[in-house]
C-alpha positions, 0 to 999 in steps of 0.5 A: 214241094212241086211234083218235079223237084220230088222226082227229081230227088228220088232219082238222085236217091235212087242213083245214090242207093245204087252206087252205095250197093254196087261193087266198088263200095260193097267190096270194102265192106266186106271185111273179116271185121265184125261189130259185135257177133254181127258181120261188118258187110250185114251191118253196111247193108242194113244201115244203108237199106234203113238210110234209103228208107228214110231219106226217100220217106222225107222226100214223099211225107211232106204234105202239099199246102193248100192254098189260103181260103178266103171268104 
């Protein structure tokens, strides 16, 4: 993968990731629910903060080709 479409990528994650942690969707995680003894609104922001993680690990893990050598 070339060097701009990565970039291009990371900013569409970095766009998505401040979306997902800004107000409007913060809010409707934030309810009095929990998921086992843990609070609804700590498990929406761990998961969210493991997604990121690995969605921008993929982006920058693939190893450049290198180009065929003949001799």
């Amino acid at each position: 993968m070339s060097a701009s479409k990565k970039n291009q990528k990371a900013v569409l994650i970095a766009i998505a990731c401040l979306l997902f942690f800004n107000f409007p969707l913060l809010s409707i995680a934030n309810q009095p629910r929990q998921i086992g003894d843990l609070p609804y609104l700590l498990v929406y922001l761990f998961a969210g903060w493991l997604l990121f993680i690995l969605l921008i690990r993929t982006i920058h893990r693939t190893a450049p080709k290198k180009p065929d050598e003949h001799e």
